[in-house]
PADO-150158 format. One record per residue (C-alpha): x, y, z; residue in one letter. Coordinates in steps of 0.05 Angstrom, whole numbers. Layout:
<r><east>X</east><north>Y</north><up>Z</up><res>a</res></r>
...
This chain:
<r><east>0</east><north>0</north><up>0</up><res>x</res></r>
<r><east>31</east><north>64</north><up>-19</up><res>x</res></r>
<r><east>39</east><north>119</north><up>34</up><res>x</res></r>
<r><east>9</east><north>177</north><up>-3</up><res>x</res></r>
<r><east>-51</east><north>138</north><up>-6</up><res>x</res></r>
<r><east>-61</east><north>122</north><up>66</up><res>x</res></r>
<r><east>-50</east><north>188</north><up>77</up><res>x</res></r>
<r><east>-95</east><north>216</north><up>20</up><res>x</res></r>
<r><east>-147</east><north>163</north><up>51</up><res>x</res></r>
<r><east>-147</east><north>187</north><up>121</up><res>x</res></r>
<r><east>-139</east><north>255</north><up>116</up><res>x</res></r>
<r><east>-209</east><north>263</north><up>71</up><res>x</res></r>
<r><east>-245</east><north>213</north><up>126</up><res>x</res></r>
<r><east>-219</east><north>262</north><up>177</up><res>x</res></r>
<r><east>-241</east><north>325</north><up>139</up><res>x</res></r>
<r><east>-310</east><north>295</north><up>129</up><res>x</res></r>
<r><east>-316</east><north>264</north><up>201</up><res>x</res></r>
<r><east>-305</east><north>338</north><up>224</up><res>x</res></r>
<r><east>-361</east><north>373</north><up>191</up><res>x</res></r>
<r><east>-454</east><north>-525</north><up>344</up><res>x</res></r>
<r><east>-392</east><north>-542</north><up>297</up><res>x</res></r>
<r><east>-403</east><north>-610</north><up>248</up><res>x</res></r>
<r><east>-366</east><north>-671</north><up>275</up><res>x</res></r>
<r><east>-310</east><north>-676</north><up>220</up><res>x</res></r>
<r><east>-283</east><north>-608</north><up>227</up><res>x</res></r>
<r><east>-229</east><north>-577</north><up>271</up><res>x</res></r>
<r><east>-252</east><north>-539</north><up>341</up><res>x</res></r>
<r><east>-246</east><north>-478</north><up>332</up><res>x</res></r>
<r><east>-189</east><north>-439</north><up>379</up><res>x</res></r>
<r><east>-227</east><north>-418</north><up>436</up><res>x</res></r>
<r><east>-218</east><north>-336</north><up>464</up><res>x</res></r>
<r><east>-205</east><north>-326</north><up>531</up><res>x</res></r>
<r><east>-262</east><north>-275</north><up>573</up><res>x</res></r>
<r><east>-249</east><north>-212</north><up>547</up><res>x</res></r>
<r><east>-193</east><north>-169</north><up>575</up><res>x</res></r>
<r><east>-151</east><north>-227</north><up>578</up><res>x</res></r>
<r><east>-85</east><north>-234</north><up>536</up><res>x</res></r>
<r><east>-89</east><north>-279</north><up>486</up><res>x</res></r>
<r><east>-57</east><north>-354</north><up>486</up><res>x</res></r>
<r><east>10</east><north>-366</north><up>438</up><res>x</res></r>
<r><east>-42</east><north>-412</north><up>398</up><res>x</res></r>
<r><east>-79</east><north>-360</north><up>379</up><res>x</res></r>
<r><east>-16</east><north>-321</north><up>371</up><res>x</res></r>
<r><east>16</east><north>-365</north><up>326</up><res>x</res></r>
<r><east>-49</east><north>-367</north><up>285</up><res>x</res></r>
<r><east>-62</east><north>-285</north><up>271</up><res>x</res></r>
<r><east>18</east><north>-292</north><up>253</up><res>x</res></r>
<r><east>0</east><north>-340</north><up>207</up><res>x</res></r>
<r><east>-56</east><north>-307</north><up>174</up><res>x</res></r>
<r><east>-18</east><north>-240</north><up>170</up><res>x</res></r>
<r><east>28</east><north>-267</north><up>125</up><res>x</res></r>
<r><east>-31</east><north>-297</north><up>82</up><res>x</res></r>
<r><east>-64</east><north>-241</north><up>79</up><res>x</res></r>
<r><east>3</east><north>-202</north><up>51</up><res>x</res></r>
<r><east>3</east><north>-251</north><up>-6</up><res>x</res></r>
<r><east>-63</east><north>-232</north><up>-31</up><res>x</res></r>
<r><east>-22</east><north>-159</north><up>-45</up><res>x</res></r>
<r><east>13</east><north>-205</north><up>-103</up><res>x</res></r>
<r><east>-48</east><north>-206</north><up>-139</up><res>x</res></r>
<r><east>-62</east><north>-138</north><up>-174</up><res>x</res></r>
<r><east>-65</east><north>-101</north><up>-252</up><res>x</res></r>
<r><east>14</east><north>-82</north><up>-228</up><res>x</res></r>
<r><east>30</east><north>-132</north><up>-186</up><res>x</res></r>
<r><east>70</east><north>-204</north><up>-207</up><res>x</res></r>
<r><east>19</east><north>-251</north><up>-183</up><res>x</res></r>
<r><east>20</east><north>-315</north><up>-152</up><res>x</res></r>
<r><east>38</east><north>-375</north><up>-195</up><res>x</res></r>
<r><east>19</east><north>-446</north><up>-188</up><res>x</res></r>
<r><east>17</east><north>-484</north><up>-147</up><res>x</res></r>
<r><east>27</east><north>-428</north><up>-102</up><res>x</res></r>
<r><east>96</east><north>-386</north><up>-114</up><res>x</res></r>
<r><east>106</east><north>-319</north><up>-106</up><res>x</res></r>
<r><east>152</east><north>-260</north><up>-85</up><res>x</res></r>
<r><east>119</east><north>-255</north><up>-18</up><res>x</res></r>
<r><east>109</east><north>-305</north><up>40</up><res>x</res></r>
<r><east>81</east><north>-362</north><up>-8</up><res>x</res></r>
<r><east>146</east><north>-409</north><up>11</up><res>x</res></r>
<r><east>119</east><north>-413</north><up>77</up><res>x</res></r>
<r><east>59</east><north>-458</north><up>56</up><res>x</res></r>
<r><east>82</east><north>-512</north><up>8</up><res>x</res></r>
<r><east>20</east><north>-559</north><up>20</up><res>x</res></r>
<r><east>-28</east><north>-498</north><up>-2</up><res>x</res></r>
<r><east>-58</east><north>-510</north><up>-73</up><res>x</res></r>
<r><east>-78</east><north>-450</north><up>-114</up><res>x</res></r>
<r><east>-152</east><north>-457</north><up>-131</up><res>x</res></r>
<r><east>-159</east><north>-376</north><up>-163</up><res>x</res></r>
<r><east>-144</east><north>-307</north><up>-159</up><res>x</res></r>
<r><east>-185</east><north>-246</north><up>-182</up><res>x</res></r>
<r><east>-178</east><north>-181</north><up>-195</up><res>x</res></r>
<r><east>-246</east><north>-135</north><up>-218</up><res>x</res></r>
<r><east>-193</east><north>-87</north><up>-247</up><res>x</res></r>
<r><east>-183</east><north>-12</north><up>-236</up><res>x</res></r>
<r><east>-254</east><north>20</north><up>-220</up><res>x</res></r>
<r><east>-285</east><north>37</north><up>-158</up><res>x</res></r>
<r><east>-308</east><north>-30</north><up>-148</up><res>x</res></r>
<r><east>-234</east><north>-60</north><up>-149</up><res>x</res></r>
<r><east>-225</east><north>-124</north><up>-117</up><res>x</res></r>
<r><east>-169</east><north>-167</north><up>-108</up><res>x</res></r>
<r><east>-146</east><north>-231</north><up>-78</up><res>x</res></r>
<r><east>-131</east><north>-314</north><up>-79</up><res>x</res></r>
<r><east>-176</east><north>-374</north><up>-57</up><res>x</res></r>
<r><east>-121</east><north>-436</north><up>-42</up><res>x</res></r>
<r><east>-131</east><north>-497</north><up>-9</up><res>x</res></r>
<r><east>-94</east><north>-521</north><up>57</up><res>x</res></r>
<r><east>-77</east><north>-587</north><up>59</up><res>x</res></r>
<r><east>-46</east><north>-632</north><up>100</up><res>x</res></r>
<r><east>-1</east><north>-625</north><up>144</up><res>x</res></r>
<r><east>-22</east><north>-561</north><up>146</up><res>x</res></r>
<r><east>-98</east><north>-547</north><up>173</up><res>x</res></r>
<r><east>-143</east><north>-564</north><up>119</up><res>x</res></r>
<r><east>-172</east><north>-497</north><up>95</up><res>x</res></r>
<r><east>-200</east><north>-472</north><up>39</up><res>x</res></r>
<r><east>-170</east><north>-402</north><up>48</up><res>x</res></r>
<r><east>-198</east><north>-338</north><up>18</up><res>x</res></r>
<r><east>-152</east><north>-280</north><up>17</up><res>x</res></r>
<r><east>-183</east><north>-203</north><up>8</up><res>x</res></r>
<r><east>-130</east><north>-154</north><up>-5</up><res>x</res></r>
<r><east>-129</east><north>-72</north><up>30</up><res>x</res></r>
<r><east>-127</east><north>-16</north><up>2</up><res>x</res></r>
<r><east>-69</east><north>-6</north><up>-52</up><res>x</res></r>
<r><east>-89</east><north>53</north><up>-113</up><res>x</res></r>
<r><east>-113</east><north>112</north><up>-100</up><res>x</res></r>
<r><east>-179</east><north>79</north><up>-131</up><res>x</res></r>
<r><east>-185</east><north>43</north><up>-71</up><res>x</res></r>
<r><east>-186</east><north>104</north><up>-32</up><res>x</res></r>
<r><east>-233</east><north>140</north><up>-62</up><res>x</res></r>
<r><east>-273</east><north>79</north><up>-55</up><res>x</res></r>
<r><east>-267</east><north>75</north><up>18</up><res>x</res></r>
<r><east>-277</east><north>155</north><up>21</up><res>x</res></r>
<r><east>-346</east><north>140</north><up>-13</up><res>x</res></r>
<r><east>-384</east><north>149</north><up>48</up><res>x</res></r>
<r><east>-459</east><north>129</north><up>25</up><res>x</res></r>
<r><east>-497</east><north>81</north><up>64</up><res>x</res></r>
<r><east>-555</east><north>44</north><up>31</up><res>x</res></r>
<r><east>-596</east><north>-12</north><up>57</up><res>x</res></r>
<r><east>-568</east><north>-81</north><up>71</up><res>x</res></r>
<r><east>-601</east><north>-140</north><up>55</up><res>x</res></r>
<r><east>-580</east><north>-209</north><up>85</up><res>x</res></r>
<r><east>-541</east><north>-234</north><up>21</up><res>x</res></r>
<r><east>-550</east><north>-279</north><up>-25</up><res>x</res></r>
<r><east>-613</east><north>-237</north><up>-49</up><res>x</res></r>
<r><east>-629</east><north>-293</north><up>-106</up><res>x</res></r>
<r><east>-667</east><north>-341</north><up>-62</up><res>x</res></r>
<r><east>-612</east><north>-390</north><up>-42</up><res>x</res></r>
<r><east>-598</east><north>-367</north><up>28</up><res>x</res></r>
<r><east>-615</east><north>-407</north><up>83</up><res>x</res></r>
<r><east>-611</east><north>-344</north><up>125</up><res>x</res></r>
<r><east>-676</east><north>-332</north><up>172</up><res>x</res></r>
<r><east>-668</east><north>-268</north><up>205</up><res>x</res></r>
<r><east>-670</east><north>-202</north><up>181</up><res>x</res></r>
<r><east>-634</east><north>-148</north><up>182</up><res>x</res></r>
<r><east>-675</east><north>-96</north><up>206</up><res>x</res></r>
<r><east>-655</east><north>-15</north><up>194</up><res>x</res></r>
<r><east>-592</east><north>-45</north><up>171</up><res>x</res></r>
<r><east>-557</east><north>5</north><up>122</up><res>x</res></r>
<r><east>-485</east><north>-16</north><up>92</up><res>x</res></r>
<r><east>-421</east><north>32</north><up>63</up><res>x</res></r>
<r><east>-443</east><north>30</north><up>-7</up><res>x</res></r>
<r><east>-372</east><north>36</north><up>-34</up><res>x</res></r>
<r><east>-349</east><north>-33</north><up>12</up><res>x</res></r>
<r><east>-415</east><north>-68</north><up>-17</up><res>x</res></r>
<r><east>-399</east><north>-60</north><up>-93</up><res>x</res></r>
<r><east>-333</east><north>-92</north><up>-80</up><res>x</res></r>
<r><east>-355</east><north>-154</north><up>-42</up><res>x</res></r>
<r><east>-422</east><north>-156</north><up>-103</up><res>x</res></r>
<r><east>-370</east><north>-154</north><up>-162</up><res>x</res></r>
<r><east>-327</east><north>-202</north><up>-118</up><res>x</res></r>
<r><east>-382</east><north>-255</north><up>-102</up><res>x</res></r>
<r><east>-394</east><north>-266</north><up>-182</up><res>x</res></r>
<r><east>-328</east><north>-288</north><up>-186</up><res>x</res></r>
<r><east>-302</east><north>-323</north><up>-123</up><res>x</res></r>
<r><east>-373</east><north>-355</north><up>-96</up><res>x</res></r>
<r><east>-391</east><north>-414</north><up>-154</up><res>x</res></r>
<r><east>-312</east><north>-436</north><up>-128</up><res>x</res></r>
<r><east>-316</east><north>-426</north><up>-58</up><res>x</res></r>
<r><east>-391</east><north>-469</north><up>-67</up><res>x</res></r>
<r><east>-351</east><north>-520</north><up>-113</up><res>x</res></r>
<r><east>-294</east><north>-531</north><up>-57</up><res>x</res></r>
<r><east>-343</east><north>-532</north><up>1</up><res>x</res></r>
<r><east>-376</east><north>-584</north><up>-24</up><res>x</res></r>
<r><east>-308</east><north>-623</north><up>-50</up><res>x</res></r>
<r><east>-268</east><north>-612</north><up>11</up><res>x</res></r>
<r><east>-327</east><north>-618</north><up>69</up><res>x</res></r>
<r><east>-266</east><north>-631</north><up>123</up><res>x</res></r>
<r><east>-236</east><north>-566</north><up>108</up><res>x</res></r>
<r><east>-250</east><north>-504</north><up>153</up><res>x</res></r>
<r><east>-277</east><north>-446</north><up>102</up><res>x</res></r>
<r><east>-231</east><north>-388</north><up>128</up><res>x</res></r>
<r><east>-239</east><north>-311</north><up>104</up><res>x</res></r>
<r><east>-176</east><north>-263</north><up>114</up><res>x</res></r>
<r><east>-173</east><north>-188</north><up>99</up><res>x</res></r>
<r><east>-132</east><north>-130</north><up>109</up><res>x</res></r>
<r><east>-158</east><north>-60</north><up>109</up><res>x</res></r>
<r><east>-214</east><north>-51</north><up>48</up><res>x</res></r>
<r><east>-203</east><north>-126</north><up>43</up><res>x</res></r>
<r><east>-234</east><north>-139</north><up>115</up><res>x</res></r>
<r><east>-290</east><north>-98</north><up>101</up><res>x</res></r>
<r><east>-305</east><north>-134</north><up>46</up><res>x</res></r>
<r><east>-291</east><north>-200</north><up>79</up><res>x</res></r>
<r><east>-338</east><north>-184</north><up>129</up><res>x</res></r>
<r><east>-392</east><north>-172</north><up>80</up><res>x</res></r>
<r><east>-367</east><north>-239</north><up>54</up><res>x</res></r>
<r><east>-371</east><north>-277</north><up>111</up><res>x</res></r>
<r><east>-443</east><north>-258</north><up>123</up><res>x</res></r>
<r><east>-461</east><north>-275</north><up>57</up><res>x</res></r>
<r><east>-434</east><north>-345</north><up>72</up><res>x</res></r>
<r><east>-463</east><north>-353</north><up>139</up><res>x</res></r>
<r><east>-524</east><north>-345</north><up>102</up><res>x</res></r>
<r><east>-508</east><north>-393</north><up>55</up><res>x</res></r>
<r><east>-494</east><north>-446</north><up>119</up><res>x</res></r>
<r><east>-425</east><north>-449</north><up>106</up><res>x</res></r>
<r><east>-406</east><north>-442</north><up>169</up><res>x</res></r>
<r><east>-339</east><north>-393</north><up>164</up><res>x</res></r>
<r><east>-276</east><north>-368</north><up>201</up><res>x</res></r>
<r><east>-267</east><north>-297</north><up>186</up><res>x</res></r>
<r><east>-205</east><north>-253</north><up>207</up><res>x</res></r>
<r><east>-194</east><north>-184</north><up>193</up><res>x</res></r>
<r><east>-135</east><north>-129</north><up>203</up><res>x</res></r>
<r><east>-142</east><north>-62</north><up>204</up><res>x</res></r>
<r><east>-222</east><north>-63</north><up>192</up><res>x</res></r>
<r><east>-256</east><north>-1</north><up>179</up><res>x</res></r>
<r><east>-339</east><north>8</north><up>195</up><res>x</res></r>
<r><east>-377</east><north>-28</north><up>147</up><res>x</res></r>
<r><east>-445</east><north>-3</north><up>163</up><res>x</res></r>
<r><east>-495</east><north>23</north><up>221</up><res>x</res></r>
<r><east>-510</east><north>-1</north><up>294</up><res>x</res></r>
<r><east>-563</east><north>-38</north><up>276</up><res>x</res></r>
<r><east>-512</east><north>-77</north><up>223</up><res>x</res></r>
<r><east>-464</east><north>-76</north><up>276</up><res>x</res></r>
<r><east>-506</east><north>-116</north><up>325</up><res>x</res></r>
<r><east>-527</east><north>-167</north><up>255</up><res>x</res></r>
<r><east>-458</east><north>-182</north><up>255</up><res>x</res></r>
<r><east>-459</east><north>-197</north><up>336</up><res>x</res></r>
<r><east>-514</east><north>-239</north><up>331</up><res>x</res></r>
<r><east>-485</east><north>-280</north><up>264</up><res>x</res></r>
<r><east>-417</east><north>-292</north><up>290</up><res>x</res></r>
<r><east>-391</east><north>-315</north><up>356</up><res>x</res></r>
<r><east>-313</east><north>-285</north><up>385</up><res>x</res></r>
<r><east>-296</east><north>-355</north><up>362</up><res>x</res></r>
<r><east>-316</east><north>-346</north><up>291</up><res>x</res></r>
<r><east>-298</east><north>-280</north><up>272</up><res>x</res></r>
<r><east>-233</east><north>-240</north><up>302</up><res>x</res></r>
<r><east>-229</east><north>-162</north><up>281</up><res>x</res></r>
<r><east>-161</east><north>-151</north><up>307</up><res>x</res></r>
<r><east>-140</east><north>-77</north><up>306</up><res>x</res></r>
<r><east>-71</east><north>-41</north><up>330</up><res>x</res></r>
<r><east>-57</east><north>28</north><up>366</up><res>x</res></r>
<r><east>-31</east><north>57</north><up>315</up><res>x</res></r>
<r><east>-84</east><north>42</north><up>261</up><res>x</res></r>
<r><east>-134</east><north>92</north><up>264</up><res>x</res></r>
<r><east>-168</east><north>64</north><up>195</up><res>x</res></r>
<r><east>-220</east><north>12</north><up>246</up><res>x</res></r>
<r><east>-239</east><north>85</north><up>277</up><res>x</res></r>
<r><east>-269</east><north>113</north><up>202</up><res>x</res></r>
<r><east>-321</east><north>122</north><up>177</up><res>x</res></r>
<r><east>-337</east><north>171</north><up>241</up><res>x</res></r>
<r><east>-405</east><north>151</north><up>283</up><res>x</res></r>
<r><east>-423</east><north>221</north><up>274</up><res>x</res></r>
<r><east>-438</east><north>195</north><up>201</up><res>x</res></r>
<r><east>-474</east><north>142</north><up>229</up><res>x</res></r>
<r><east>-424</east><north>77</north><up>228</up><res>x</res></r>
<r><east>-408</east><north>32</north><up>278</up><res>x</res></r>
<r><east>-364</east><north>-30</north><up>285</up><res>x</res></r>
<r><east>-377</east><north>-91</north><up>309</up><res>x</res></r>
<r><east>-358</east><north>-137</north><up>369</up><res>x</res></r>
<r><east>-304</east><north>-188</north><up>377</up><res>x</res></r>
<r><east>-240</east><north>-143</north><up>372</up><res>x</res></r>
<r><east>-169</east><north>-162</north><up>386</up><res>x</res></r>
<r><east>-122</east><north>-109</north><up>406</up><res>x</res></r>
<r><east>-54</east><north>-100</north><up>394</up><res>x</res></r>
<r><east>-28</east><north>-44</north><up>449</up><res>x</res></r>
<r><east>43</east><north>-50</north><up>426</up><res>x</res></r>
<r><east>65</east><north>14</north><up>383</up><res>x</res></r>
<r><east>123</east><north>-20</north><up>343</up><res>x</res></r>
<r><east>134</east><north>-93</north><up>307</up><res>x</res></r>
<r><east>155</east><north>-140</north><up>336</up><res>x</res></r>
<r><east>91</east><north>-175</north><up>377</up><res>x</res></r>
<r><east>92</east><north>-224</north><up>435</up><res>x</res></r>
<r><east>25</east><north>-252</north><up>459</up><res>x</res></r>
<r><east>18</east><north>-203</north><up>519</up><res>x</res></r>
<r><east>13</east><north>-149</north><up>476</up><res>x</res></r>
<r><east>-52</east><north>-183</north><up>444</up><res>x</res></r>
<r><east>-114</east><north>-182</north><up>483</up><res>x</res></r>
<r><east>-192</east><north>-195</north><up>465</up><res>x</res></r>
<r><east>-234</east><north>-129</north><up>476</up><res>x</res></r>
<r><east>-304</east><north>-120</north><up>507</up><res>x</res></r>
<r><east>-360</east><north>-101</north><up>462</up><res>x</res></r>
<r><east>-366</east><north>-70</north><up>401</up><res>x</res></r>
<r><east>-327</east><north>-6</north><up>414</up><res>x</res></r>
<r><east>-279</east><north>-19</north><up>484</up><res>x</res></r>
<r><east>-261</east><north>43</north><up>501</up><res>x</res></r>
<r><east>-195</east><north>16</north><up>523</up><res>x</res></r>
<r><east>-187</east><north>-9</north><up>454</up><res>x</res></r>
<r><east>-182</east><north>15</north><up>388</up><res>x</res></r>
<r><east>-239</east><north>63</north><up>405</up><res>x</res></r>
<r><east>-199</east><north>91</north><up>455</up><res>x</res></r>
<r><east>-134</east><north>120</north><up>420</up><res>x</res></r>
<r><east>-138</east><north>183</north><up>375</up><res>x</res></r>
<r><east>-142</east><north>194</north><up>311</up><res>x</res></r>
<r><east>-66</east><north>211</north><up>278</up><res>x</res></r>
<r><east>-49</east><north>206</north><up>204</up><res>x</res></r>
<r><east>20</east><north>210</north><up>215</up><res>x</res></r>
<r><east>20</east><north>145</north><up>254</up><res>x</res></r>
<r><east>-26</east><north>111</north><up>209</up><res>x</res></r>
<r><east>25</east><north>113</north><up>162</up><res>x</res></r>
<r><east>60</east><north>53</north><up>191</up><res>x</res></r>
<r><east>5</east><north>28</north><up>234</up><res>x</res></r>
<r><east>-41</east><north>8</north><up>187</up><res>x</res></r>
<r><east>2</east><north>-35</north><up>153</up><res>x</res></r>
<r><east>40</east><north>-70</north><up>216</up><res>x</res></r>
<r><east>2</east><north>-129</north><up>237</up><res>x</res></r>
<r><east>51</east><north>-172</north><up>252</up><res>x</res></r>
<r><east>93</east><north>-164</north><up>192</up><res>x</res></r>
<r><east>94</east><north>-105</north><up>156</up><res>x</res></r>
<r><east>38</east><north>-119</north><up>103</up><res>x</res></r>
<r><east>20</east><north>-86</north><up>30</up><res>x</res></r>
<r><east>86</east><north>-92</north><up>-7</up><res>x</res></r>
<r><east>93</east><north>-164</north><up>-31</up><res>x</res></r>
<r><east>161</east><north>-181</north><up>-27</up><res>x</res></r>
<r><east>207</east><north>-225</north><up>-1</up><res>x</res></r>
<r><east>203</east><north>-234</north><up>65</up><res>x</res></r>
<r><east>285</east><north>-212</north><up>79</up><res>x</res></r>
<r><east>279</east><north>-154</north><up>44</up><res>x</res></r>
<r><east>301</east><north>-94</north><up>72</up><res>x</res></r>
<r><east>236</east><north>-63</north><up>98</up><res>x</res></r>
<r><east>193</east><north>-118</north><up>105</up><res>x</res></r>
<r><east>209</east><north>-164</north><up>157</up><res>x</res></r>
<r><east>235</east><north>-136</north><up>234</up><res>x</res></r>
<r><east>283</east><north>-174</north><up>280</up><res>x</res></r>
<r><east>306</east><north>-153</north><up>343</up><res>x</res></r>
<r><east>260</east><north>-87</north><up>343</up><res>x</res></r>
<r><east>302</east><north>-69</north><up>273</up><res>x</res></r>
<r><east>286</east><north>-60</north><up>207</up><res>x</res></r>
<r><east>336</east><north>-118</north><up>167</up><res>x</res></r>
C-alpha cells in the first residue's frame, strides 16, 4: 500500500468526520473472557494469517501474481501444501477487488483459504472515502440463502458493498464447488484493510449460505450502522470472527459515528506501538467499541502511516520476506 494513499485516505475521512460445529471439522481456537491476553495458539495463528493475507497484495493489474501451485515474491514459501484454486482481480474502478482462494492441505490445517487484499491505488481510496450508506439485505438476495433473520434498519457503506457484489460473481460458484469437494476443510476468510470490510460482508453472505466460516480481519474499517453492527454480533460468535486492530491504526476508527457507522464486536487489540509482537501485547476487547481499545486511541495520520500496515509483519508490499523493509528482528528493520 503506498503511503500517499493512506495518507490521502485518512486525511479526507478526517475532513469529512469533522463537519454447534459438524463432527468432521477442527474446534475452533477458543478466546479467553475478554480483557484477557491472548494464548501463543492463537498467537501463532493471527501470525499466520498475517502473512496470508500479505500474499493476496501479489495479486493486482501491477503486481506479479501468484503462480501455481502457489509461488510468489511474498510469504508463499511458507505454505508448500497450499494449492492454488484462483485469484481475481475486478480491475481498476471503484469496485476494485483483489485476492486468492487456495486450499490447505495436510499437514497443514485443511482450509480452503480466501484471501481479500487492502487498500493499494488511489482507486481504492476514493472507494473507501465514498461514504454512502444504503440498505443491507441479508445476502445472497437470489433465493438461495438459508438465512432466517432479518436485518432490520440495517444500512451498509455502499462503496465496501460494490466490492464484495463484483467479488461474489467471481469467487462464490468456487468457494460453493470446494465446500462441497473438501467438506473436512475449515472455510476461512482473511482481509486486510478494504479487504476486511469486504470480507466481512463476505462472511455474512456465507453464513447465510450455511457455510459455516472463520473470518479474520486487520485493520477493519466500519462497514455499516449499529443496527448492522449488532447483525454481525448476533451472526458470528468471538470464536468465529476475530477483528483484530492495533494502536496505531486509526483506519477501524473511520467512517466517524457522527456519520452514522459503527463497528462490530469481537476485537483483538494489539497495544504494542512498534513490530515486533509477543502474545501479551494481544488481548480480546469487550464489546463492540472498548473504550480501552481501538476506540480509545486518537485519531493521527501520521502514525497511520505505519500502523495500518503493521500487523505482525509489515503488510502491503509483496516481497520477499528478507527484504530490507519488510520483515523486523530484534525491534530493527533488516
Amino acid at each position: 500500500m503506498h503511503i500517499c494513499h493512506i495518507s490521502m485516505l485518512l486525511l479526507a475521512v478526517a475532513s469529512a468526520g469533522a463537519s454447534v460445529l459438524p463432527n468432521h471439522q477442527a474446534p475452533l481456537i477458543k478466546p479467553n473472557a475478554p480483557g484477557d491476553n491472548i494464548t501463543q495458539r492463537q498467537f501463532d495463528d493471527f501470525e499466520e494469517l498475517s502473512r496470508i493475507v500479505d500474499i493476496a497484495y501479489c495479486v493486482g493489474t501491477m503486481n506479479t501474481g501468484i503462480d501455481p501451485p502457489f509461488q510468489c515474491l511474498s510469504y508463499c514459501k511458507d505454505f508448500p501444501s497450499f494449492e492454488l484454486v484462483e485469484t481475481w482481480n475486478t480491475g481498476m474502478t471503484l469496485s476494485d477487488s483483489c485476492g486468492f482462494v487456495a486450499l490447505s492441505q495436510p499437514p497443514a490445517k485443511p482450509r480452503i483459504i480466501v484471501a481479500f487484499r487492502g487498500t493499494y491505488s488511489i482507486v481504492n481510496a476514493l472507494a473507501d472515502l465514498s461514504l454512502a450508506r444504503q440498505e443491507y439485505l441479508p445476502y445472497p438476495s437470489d433465493g438461495h440463502s438459508i438465512e432466517k433473520e432479518k436485518c432490520e434498519g440495517c444500512t451498509v457503506h455502499a462503496g465496501f458493498l460494490e466490492s464484495w457484489s463484483q467479488t461474489e460473481k467471481i469467487i462464490s460458484p468456487i468457494v460453493e464447488e470446494l465446500v462441497k469437494a473438501y467438506p473436512e476443510h475449515r472455510l476461512t476468510l482473511v482481509g486486510h484493510s478494504l479487504g476486511g470490510a469486504v470480507a466481512a460482508l463476505a462472511g455474512l453472505d456465507f453464513k447465510g449460505r450455511g457455510w459455516d466460516p472463520v473470518v479474520t480481519t486487520f485493520g477493519e474499517p466500519k462497514s455499516g450502522n449499529r443496527e448492522l453492527a449488532g447483525f454481525f454480533n448476533r451472526r458470528f460468535s468471538s470464536e468465529q470472527y476475530r477483528r483484530i486492530t492495533h494502536i496505531n491504526d486509526p483506519v477501524p476508527l473511520v467512517p466517524f459515528a457522527s456519520l452514522g457507522y459503527h463497528h462490530h464486536a469481537h476485537e483483538y487489540f494489539i497495544s504494542k506501538h512498534d513490530l515486533p509482537y509477543a502474545k501479551e501485547d494481544v488481548r480480546q476487547c469487550e464489546g463492540s467499541e472498548d473504550p480501552t481499545c481501538v476506540a480509545g486511541t486518537s485519531f493521527n495520520v501520521l502514525q497511520a502511516l505505519t500502523g495500518h500496515r503493521d500487523y505482525f509483519h509489515r503488510l502491503g508490499l509483496c516481497l520477499p520476506a528478507d527484504w530490507v523493509h519488510h520483515q523486523w528482528t530484534g525491534g530493527e528493520l533488516r
